[in-house]
C-alpha positions as CSV (number, residue, x, y, z in Angstrom):
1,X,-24.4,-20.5,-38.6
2,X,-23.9,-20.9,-35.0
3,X,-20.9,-22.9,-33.4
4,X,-21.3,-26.6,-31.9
5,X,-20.3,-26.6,-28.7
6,X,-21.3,-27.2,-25.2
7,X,-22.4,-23.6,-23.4
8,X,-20.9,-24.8,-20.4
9,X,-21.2,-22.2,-17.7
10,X,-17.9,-21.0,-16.5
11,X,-18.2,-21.1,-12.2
12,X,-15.6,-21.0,-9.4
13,X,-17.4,-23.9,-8.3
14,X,-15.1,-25.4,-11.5
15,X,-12.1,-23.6,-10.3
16,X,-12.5,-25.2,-7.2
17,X,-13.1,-29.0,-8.8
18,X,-10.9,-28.8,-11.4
19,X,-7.9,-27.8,-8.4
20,X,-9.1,-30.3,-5.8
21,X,-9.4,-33.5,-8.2
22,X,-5.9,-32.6,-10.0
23,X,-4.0,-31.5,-7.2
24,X,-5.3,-33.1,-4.0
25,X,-1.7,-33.4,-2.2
26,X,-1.1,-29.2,-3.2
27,X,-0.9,-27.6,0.2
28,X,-2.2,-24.6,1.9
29,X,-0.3,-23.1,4.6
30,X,-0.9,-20.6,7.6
31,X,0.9,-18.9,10.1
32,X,-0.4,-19.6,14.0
33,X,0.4,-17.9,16.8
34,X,1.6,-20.6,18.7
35,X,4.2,-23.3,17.1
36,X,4.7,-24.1,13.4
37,X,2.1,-22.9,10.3
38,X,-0.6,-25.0,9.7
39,X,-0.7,-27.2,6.5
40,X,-3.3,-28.8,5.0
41,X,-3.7,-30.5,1.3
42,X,-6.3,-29.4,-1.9
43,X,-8.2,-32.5,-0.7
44,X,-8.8,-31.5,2.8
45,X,-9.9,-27.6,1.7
46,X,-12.2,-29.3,-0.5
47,X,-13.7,-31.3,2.0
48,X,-13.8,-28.4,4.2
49,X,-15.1,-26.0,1.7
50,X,-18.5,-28.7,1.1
51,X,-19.0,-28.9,4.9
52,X,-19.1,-24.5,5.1
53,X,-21.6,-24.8,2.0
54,X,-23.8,-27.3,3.5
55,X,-23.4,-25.4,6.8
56,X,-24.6,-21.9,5.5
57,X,-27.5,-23.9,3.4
58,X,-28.8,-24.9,7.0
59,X,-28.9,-21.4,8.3
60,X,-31.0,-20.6,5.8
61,X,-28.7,-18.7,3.7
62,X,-30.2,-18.5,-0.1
63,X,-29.0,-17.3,-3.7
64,X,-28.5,-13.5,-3.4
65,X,-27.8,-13.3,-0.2
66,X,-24.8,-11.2,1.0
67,X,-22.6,-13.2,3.6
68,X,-19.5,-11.5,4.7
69,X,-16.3,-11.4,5.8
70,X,-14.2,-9.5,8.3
71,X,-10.8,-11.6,8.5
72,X,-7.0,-11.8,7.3
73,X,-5.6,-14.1,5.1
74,X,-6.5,-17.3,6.2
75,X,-7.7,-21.0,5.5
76,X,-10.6,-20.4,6.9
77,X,-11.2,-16.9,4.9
78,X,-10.3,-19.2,1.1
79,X,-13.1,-21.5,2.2
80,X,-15.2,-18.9,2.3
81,X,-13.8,-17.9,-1.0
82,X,-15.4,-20.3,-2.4
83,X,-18.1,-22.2,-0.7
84,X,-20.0,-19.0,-0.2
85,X,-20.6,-18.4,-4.0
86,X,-20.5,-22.0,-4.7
87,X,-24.6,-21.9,-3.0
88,X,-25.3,-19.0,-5.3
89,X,-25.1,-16.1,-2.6
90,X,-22.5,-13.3,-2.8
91,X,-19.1,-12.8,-1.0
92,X,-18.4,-9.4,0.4
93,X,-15.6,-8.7,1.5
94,X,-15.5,-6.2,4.1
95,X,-11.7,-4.2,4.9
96,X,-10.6,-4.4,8.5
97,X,-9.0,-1.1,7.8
98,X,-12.5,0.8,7.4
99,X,-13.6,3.9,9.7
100,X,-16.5,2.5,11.5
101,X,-18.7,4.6,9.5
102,X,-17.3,3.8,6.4
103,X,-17.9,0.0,7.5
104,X,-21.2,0.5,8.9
105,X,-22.2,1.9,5.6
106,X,-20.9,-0.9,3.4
107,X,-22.5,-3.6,5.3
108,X,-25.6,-1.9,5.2
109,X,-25.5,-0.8,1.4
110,X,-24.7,-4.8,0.8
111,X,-28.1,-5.8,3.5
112,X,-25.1,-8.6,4.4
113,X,-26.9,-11.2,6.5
114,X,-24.4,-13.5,8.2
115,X,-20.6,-11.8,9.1
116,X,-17.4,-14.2,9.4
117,X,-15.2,-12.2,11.3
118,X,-11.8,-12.9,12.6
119,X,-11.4,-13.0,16.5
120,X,-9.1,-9.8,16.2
121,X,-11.2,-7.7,14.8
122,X,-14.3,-7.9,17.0
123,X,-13.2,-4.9,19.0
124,X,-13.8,-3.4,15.4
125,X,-17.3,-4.9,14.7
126,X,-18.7,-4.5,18.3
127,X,-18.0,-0.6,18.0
128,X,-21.3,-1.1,15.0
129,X,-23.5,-2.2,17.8
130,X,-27.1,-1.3,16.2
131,X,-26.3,0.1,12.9
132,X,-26.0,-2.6,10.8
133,X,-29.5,-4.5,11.4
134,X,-29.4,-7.3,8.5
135,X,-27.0,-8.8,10.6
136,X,-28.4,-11.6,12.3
137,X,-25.1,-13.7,13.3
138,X,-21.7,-13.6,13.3
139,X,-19.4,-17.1,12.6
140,X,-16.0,-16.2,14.7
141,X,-12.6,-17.1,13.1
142,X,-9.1,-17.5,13.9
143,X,-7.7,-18.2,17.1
144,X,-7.5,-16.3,20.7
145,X,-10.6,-14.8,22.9
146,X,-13.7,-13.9,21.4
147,X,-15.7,-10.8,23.9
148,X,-19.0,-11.0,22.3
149,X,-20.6,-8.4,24.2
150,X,-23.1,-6.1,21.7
151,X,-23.3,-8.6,19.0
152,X,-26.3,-10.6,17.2
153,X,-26.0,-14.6,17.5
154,X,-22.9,-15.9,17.4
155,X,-21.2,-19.5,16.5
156,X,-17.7,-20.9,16.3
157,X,-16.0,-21.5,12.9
158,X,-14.9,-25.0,13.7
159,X,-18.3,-25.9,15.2
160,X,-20.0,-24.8,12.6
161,X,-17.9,-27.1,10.0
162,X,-18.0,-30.2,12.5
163,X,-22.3,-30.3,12.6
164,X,-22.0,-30.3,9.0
165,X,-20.5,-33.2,6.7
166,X,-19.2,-32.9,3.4
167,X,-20.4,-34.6,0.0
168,X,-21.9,-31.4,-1.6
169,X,-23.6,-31.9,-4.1
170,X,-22.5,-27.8,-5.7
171,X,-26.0,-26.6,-7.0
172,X,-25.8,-25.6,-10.9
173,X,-25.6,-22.2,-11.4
174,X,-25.8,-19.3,-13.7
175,X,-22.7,-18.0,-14.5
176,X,-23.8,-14.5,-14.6
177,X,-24.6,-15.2,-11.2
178,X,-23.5,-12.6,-8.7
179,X,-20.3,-13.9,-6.8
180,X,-18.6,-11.4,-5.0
181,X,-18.8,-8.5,-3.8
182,X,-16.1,-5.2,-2.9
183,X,-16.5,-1.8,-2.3
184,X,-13.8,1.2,-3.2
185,X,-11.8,2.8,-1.0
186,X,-14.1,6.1,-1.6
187,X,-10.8,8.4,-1.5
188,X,-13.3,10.9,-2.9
189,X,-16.9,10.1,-1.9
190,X,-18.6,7.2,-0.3
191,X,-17.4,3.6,-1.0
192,X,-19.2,2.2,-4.5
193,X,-20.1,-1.3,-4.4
194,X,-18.5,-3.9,-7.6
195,X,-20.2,-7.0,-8.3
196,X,-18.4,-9.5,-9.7
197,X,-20.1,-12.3,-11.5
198,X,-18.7,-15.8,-11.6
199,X,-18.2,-15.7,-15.5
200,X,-15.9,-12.3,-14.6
201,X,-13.8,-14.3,-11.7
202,X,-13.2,-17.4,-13.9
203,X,-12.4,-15.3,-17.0
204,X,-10.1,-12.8,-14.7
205,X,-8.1,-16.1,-13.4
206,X,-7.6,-17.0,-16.8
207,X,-5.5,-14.0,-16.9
208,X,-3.5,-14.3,-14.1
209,X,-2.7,-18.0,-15.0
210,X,-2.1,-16.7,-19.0
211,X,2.2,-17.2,-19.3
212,X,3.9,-14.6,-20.1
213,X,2.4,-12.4,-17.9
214,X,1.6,-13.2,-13.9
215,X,1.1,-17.1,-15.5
216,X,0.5,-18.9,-12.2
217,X,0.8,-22.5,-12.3
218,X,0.8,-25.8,-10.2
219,X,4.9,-25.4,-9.9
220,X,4.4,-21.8,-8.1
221,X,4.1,-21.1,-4.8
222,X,1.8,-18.0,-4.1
223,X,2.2,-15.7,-1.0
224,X,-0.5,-13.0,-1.4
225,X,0.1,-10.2,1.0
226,X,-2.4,-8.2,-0.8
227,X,-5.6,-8.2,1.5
228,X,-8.4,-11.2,0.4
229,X,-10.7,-8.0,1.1
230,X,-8.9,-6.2,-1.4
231,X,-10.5,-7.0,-5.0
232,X,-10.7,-10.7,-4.1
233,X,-6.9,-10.0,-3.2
234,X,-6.6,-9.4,-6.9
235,X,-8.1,-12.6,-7.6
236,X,-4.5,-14.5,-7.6
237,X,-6.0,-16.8,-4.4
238,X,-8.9,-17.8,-7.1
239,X,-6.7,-18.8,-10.2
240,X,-4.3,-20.6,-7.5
241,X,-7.1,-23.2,-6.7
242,X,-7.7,-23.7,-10.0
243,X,-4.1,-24.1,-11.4
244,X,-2.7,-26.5,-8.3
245,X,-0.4,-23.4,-7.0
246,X,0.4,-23.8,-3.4
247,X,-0.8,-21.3,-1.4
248,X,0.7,-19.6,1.4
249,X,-1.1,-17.2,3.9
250,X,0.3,-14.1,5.9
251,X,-2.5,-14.5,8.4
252,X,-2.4,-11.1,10.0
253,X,1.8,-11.2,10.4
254,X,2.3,-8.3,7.8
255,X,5.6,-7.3,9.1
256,X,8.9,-7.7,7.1
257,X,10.3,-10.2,9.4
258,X,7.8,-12.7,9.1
259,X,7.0,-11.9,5.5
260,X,11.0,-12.7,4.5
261,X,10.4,-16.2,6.9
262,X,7.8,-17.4,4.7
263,X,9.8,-16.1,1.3
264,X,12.2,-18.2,2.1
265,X,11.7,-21.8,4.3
266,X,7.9,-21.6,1.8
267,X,10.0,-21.0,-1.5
268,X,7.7,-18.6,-2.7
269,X,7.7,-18.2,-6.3
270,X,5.0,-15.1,-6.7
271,X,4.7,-12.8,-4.1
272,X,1.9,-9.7,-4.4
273,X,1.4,-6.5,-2.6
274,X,1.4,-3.1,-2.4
275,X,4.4,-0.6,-2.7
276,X,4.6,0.4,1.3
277,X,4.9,-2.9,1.8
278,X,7.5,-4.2,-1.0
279,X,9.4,-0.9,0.4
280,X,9.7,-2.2,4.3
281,X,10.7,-5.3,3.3
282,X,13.1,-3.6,0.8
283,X,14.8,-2.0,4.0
284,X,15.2,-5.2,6.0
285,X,16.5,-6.9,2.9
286,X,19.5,-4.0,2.5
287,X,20.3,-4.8,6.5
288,X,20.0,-8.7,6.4
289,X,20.5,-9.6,2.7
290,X,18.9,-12.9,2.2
291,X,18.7,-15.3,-0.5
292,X,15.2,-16.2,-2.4
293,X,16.5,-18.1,-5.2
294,X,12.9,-19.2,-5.7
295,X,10.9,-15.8,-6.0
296,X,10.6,-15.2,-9.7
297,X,8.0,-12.2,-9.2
298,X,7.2,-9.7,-7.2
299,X,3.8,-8.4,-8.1
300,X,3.2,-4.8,-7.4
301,X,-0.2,-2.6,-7.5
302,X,-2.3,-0.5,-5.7
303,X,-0.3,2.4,-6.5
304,X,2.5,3.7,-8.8
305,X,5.7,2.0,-8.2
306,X,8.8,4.5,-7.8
307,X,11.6,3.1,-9.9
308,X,13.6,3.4,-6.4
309,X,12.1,0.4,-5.6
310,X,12.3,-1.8,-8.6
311,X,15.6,-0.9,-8.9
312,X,15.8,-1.6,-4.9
313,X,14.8,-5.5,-5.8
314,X,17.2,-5.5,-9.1
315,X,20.0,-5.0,-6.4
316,X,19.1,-8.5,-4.8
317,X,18.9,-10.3,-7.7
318,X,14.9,-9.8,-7.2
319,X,11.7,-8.8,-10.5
320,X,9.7,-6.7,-9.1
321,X,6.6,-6.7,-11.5
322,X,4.5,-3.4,-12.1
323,X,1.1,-3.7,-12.9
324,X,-2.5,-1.6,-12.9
325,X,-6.0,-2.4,-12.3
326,X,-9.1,-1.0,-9.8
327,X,-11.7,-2.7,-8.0
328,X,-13.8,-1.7,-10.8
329,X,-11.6,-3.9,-13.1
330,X,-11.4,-7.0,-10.8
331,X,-8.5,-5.9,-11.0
332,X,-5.7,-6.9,-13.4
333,X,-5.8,-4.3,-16.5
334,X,-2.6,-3.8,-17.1
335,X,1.1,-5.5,-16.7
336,X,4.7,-4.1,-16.7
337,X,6.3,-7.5,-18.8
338,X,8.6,-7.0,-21.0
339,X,8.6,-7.7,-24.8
340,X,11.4,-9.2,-25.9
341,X,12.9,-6.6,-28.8
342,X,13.2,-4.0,-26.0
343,X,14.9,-6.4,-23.5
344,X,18.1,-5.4,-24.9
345,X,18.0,-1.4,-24.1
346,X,19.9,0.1,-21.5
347,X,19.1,-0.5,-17.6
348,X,18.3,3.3,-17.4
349,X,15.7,2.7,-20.3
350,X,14.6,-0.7,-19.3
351,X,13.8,0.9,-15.7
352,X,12.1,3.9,-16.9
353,X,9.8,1.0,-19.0
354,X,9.3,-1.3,-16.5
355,X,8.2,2.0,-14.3
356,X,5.4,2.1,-16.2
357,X,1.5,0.5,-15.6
358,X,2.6,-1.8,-19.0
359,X,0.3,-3.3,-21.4
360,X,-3.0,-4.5,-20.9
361,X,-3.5,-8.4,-20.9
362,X,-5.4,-10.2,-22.9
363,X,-9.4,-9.3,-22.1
364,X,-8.7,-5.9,-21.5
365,X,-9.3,-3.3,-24.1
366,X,-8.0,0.3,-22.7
367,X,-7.5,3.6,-24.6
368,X,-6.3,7.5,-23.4
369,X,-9.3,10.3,-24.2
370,X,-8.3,13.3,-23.9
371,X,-9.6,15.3,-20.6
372,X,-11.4,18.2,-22.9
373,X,-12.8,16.4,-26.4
374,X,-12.8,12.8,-25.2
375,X,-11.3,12.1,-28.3
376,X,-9.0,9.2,-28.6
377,X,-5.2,10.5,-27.7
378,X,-2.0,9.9,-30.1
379,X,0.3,6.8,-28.7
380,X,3.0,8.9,-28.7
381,X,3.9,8.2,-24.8
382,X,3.6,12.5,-24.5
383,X,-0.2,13.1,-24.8
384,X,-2.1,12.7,-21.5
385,X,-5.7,11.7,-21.2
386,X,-7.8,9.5,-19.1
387,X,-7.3,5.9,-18.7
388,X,-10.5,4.3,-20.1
389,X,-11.5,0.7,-20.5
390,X,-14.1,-2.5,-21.1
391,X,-13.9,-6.1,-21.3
392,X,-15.4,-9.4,-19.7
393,X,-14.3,-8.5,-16.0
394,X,-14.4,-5.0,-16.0
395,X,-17.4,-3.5,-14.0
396,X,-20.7,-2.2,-16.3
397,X,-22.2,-0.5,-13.5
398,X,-22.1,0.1,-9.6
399,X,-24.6,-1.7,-6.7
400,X,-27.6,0.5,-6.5
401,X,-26.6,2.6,-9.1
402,X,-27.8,1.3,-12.2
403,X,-28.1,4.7,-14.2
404,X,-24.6,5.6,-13.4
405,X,-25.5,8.8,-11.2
406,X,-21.9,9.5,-11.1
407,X,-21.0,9.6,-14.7
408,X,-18.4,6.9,-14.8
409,X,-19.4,5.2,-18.0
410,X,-19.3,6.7,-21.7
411,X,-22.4,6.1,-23.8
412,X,-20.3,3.3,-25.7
413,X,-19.6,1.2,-23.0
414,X,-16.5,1.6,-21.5
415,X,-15.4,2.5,-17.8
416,X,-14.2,6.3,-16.9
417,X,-11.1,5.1,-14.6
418,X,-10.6,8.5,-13.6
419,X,-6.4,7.6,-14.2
420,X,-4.6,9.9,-16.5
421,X,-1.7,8.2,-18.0
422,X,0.0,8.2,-21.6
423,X,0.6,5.6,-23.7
424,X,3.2,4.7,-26.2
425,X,3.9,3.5,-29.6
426,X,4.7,0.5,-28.2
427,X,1.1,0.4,-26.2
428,X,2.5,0.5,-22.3
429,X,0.8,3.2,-20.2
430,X,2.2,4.8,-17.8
431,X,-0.2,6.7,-15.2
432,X,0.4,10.9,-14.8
433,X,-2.1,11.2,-11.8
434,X,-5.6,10.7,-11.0
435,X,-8.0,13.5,-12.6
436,X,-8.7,14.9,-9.1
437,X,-5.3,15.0,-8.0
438,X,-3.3,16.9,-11.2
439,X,-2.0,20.0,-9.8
440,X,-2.2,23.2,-12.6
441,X,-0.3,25.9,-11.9
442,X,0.0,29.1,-14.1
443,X,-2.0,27.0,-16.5
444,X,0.4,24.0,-16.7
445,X,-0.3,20.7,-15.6
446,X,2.1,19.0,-12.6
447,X,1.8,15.1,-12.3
448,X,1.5,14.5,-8.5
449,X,2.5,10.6,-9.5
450,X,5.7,11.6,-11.5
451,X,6.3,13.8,-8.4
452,X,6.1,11.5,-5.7
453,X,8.6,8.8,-7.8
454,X,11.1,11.1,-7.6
455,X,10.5,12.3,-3.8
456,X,11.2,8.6,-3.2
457,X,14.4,8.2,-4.8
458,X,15.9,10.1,-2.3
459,X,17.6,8.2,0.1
460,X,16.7,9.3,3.2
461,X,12.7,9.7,2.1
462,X,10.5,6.3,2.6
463,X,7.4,7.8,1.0
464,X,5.9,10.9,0.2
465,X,2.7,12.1,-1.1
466,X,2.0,15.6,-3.4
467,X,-0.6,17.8,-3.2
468,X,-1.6,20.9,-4.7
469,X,-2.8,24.3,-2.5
470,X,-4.4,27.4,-4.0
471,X,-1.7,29.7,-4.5
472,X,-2.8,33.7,-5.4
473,X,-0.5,33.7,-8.5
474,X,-0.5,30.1,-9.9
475,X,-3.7,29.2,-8.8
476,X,-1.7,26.1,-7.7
477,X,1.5,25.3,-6.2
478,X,2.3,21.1,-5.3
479,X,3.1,21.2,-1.2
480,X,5.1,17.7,-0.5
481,X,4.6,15.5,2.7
482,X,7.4,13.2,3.3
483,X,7.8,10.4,5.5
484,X,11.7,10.0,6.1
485,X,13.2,6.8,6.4
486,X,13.8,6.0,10.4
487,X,17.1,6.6,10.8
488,X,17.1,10.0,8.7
489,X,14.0,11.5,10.9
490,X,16.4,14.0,13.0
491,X,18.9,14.5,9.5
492,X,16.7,15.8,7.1
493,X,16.0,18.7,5.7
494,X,13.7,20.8,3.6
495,X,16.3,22.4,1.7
496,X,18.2,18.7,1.1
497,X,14.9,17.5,-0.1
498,X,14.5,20.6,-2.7
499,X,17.9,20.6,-4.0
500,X,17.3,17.0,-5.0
501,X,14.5,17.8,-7.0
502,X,16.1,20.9,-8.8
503,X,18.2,18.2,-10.4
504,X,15.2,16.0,-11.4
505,X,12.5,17.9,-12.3
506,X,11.6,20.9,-14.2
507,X,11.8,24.1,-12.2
508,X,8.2,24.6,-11.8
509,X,7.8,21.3,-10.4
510,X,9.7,21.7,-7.7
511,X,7.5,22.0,-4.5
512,X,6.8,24.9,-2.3
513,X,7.3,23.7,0.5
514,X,8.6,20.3,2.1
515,X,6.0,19.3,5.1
516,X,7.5,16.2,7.0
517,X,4.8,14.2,8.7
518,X,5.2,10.5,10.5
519,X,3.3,8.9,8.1
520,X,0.7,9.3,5.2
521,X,-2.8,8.3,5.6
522,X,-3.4,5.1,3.5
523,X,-7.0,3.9,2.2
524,X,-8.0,0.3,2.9
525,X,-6.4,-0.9,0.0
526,X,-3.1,1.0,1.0
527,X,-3.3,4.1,-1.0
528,X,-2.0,7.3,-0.4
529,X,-5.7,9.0,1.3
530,X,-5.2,12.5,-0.2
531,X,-8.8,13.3,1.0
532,X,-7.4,12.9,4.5
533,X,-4.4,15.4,4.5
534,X,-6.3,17.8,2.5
535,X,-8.6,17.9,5.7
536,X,-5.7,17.9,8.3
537,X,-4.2,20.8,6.3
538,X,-7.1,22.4,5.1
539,X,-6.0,26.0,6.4
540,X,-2.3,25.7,5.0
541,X,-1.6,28.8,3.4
542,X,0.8,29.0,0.5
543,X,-0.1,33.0,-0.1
């Protein structure tokens, strides 16, 4: 006996309806160079969004068809968001913070058609001149001069809205459609592309509005520094359309300053990002403590959180919020909340908890197999093995990879994540390393994760990243690069940084050496580019 009701597909054309008709006077705001931010209601990006959609149907843009995007986070960049996949072609999201090469090779893999780029990064696209050939125009965005030289046809933004009108009629569509597009940060390899349909964005916003966990909702405000070219900047700008949240855009003003402005005179509720930049902002809040009685959570991902930095936040009266997911997983998997037996334990166990990736939401199944017999690990928060996963939003299979050359997909259907993490009785996981970046000396296994945490809580280190060298004994041995904070660079030493760690870790752990470096290479997506040092110190000798 089948069920009785209506198969109603599930679209972010809906998203966007169902947030414009119930919350038309919700606002969007973003930074300018010159005066105040610019504010706008639900009702006007609606309007705005149907003239883009009618605009790319007249330049002949069809279902399937890739159109890009090159750009901060902006108004103009969320009505691409959605008016894009609202025809039935596919958002891809290209990262400003690509190697040409890298970028070259994404737009080509995708065969994008049309580029909206941001003003500021033209130097950036003009450096592609004759590589990427499906490109046939290029819509500029944002403000300031626009040198065009080397590029195919281009058009203004603004005049391309204002020879359209609005009054779309959105086109019914499949909601196994494809409606977006990213690529990885290839840290190992080339970038993969992820398709995400529109079934997979709808049900993924559903997370992030479910309470309890993230639980956006009209009464928030969100302030998503995460990247809109990183996994649909973790799809929080989606579920905010659709719940009524205001919205409030960085632009490309990333610094601390500007980020604590908005915090405040915006009263942002939920705030997302990466560590590095939760950590800068962090620093200015210990010089120039401010008050954000308004900011409930601060969402955290990319990379492992050090519990320096939670407990950073706990000092201002401020939740920093751990959580897990790829681009492969759209990406929420997992999220460090709190149940509500264990919020009675000790701050020292409640950090080392919150610390961890958390529990998956609801949607996500995950388990640990063991790295050897794939078997399923014990949840006894000891046993390591790799992170593995399925559900409605996680990915099935790469673009132009349909037989899985790379073996990322087990024969029953779930996703290799490459992540080796534990898990617990209670079911929180908490992430070791990545498979390719464990370090094993004299046979045991060194978490390069676990390692870097602890680098961080010293006081004088902003960040530091672990790698392991051959070694002629150990095979082995972890090397550390640390980036000290500013006003330590000249009053640091290796020998400090050592002795700190002979306290907090087992002896073995304990580096070899102490390398301190001005910065560490990030990925796209603000990751710790291992593949990048390991180049730059490829002749490093440990003996």
């Amino acid at each position: 006996m089948n069920g009785l009701m209506m198969d109603h597909p599930l679209t972010l054309t809906d998203l966007l309806q169902h947030g414009v008709r119930c919350f038309p006077d919700q606002e969007i705001v973003t930074p300018r160079a010159q005066g105040g931010p610019q504010r706008y209601r639900f009702l006007e990006f609606g309007e705005r969004t149907e003239r883009l959609a009618r605009a790319l149907g007249q330049l002949g843009v069809r279902p399937g068809d890739r159109v890009a995007t090159l750009a901060w986070n902006t108004e103009q960049h969320l009505e691409c968001y959605f008016a894009i996949p609202g025809i039935g072609a596919v958002l891809h999201t290209l990262s400003l913070r690509l190697f040409p090469d890298d970028l070259a090779f994404v737009i080509n893999d995708g065969a994008d058609r049309i580029i909206f780029c941001d003003r500021g990064a033209l130097p950036l696209l003009q450096r592609l001149a004759g590589r990427i050939p499906s490109v046939r125009l290029v819509v500029l965005m944002g403000e300031g001069p626009a040198d065009t030289a080397g590029l195919p046809q281009t058009i203004d933004y603004e005049q391309l809205l204002s020879e359209s009108s609005p009054g779309m009629e959105w086109p019914a569509l499949d909601e196994r459609q494809a409606a977006a597009m990213c690529y990885t940060s290839g840290t190992t390899d080339l970038p993969k592309g992820v398709v995400y349909s529109h079934r997979s964005a709808y049900l993924h916003s559903l997370a992030a509005v479910t309470a309890g966990w993230i639980g956006l909702c009209f009464q928030d405000t969100l302030l998503p520094v995460v990247p809109m070219f990183h996994v649909n900047a973790w799809g929080l700008v989606h579920a905010s359309i659709g719940a009524g949240a205001k919205v409030v855009m960085p632009g490309r003003y990333l610094d601390p300053v500007h980020l604590l402005d908005q915090l405040r005179t915006e009263e942002v509720t939920v705030a997302a990002g990466v560590p590095t930049i939760w950590g800068r902002l962090l620093s200015l809040l210990d010089e120039r403590p401010t008050p954000l009685p308004r900011l409930r959570m601060i969402l955290c991902g990319g990379s492992a959180a050090p519990p320096a930095l939670i407990s950073g936040f706990d000092r201002h009266g401020l939740n920093l919020v751990h959580a897990w997911g790829m681009t492969e997983t759209s990406p929420i998997g997992t999220v460090a909340v709190v149940k509500t037996h264990l919020e009675g334990r000790n701050p020292e166990e409640l950090l080392r908890l919150r610390s961890k990736q958390g529990l998956p939401v609801l949607g996500v199944e995950l388990r640990i197999a063991d790295l050897v017999t794939g078997n399923q690990c014990p949840p006894d928060g000891q046993t390591a093995g790799e992170i593995q996963v399925r559900g409605p939003w996680i990915a099935r299979a790469y673009h132009h990879d349909p037989d899985d050359s790379a073996g990322r997909f087990t024969g029953d259907g779930w996703f290799r994540t490459g992540d080796v993490a534990t898990m617990d009785f209670e079911g929180y996981i908490q992430i070791v390393d990545r498979t390719k970046d464990l370090v094993k000396s004299g046979g045991e296994w060194i978490s390069s994760v676990a390692l870097e945490g602890e680098l961080a809580a010293h006081p004088k280190v902003l960040e530091a990243a672990v790698l392991g060298f051959p070694h002629s004994r150990w095979a082995e041995r972890p090397v550390a690069f640390v980036v000290p904070q500013p006003q330590y660079r000249e009053n640091i030493s290796e020998e400090e940084v050592l002795e700190f760690l002979r306290h907090r870790v087992a002896a073995f752990w304990v580096p070899d050496r102490v390398i301190f470096v001005d910065e560490v290479p990030k990925t796209s997506a603000g990751k710790f580019d291992k593949k990048v040092l390991r180049r730059r110190y490829a002749s490093f000798d440990l003996g």
